[in-house]
C-alpha positions as CSV (number, residue, x, y, z in Angstrom):
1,X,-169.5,134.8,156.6
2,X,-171.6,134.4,153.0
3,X,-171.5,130.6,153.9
4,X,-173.0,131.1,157.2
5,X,-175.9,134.0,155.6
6,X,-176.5,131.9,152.5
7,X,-177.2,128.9,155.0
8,X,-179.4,131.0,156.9
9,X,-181.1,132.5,153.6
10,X,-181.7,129.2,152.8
11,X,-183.4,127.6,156.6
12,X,-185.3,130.6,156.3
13,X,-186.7,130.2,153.2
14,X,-187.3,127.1,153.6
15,X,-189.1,127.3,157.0
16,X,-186.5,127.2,159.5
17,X,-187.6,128.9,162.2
18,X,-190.8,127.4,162.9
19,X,-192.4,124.5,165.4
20,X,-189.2,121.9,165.9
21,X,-189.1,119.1,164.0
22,X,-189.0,115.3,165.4
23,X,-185.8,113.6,163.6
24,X,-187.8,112.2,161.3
25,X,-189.2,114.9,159.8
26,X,-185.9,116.6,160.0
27,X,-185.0,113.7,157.7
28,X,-188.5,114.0,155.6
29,X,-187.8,118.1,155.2
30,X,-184.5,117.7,153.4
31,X,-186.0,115.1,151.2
32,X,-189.2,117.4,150.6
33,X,-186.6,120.1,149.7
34,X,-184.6,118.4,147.6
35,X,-187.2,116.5,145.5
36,X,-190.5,118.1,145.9
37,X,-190.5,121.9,146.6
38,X,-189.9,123.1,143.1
39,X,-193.0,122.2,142.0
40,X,-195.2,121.9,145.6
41,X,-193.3,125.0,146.9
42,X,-190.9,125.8,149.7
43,X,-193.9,125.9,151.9
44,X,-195.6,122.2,152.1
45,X,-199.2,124.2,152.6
46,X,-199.1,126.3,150.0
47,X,-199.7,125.3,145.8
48,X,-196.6,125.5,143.4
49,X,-195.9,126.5,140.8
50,X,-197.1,123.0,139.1
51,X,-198.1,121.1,142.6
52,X,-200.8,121.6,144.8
53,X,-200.2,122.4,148.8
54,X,-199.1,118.6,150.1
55,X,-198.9,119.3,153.8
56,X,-201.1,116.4,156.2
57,X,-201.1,113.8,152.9
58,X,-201.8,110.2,153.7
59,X,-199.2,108.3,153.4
60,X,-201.1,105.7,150.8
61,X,-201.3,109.2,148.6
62,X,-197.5,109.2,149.1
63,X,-197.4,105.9,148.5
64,X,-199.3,105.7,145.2
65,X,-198.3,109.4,143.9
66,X,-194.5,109.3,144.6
67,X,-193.8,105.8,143.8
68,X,-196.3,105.1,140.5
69,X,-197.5,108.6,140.0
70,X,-200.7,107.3,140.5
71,X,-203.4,108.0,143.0
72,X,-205.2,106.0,145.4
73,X,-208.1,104.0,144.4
74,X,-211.5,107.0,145.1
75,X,-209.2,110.0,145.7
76,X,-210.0,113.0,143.6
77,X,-207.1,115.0,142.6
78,X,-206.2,118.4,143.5
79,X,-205.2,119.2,139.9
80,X,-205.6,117.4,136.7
81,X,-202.4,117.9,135.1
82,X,-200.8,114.6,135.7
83,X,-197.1,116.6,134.8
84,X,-195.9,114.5,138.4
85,X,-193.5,111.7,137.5
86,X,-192.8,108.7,139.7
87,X,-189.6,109.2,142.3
88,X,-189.2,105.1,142.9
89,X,-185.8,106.1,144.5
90,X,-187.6,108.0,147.3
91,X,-189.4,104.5,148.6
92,X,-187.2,104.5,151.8
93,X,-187.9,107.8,152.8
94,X,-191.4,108.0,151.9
95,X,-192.0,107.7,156.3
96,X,-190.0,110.4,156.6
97,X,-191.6,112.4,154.2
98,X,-194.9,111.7,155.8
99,X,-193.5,112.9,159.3
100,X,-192.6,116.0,157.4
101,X,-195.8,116.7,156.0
102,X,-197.7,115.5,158.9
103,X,-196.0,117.9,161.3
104,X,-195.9,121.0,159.1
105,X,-199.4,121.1,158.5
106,X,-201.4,123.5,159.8
């Protein structure tokens, strides 16, 4: 029984429960949450703590932010901390992740 509630504490709080996800962005969410939402928040269209909202990104600003901690060439950032690091291991989900953002974004 605590398995089964701390799983559902956890889909909750993490959006479960809202529009269905393709598989892909099944896929991208469980990246997202495992790599991004403690500093974007649980909640791709809302700010972190130390991220901005992320929710409808391009994928060339995925591209560029997660895998150099860059930004493309003319976008202006959201914040001007630069306290992101680059997640190179995340290249082959980064399609995912865009599906994910893509589809949660309201």
């Amino acid at each position: 029984m605590k398995r089964w509630l701390s799983t559902a504490m956890l889909a909750l709080a993490c959006g479960g429960g809202g529009p269905e996800l393709s598989e892909s962005a099944q896929r991208g969410r469980a990246v997202y949450i495992a790599n991004c939402a403690a500093c974007h928040a649980a909640d791709p269209n809302l700010d972190g703590a130390l991220g901005p909202a992320v929710a409808g990104s391009s994928l060339e600003l995925l591209e560029a932010r997660v895998l150099h901690a860059e930004y493309p060439p003319g976008y202006t950032p959201k914040r001007t901390s630069g306290q992101m690091v680059a997640l190179p291991h995340l290249a082959g989900d980064l399609d995912a992740l865009h599906a994910y953002l893509a589809e949660v974004a309201r």
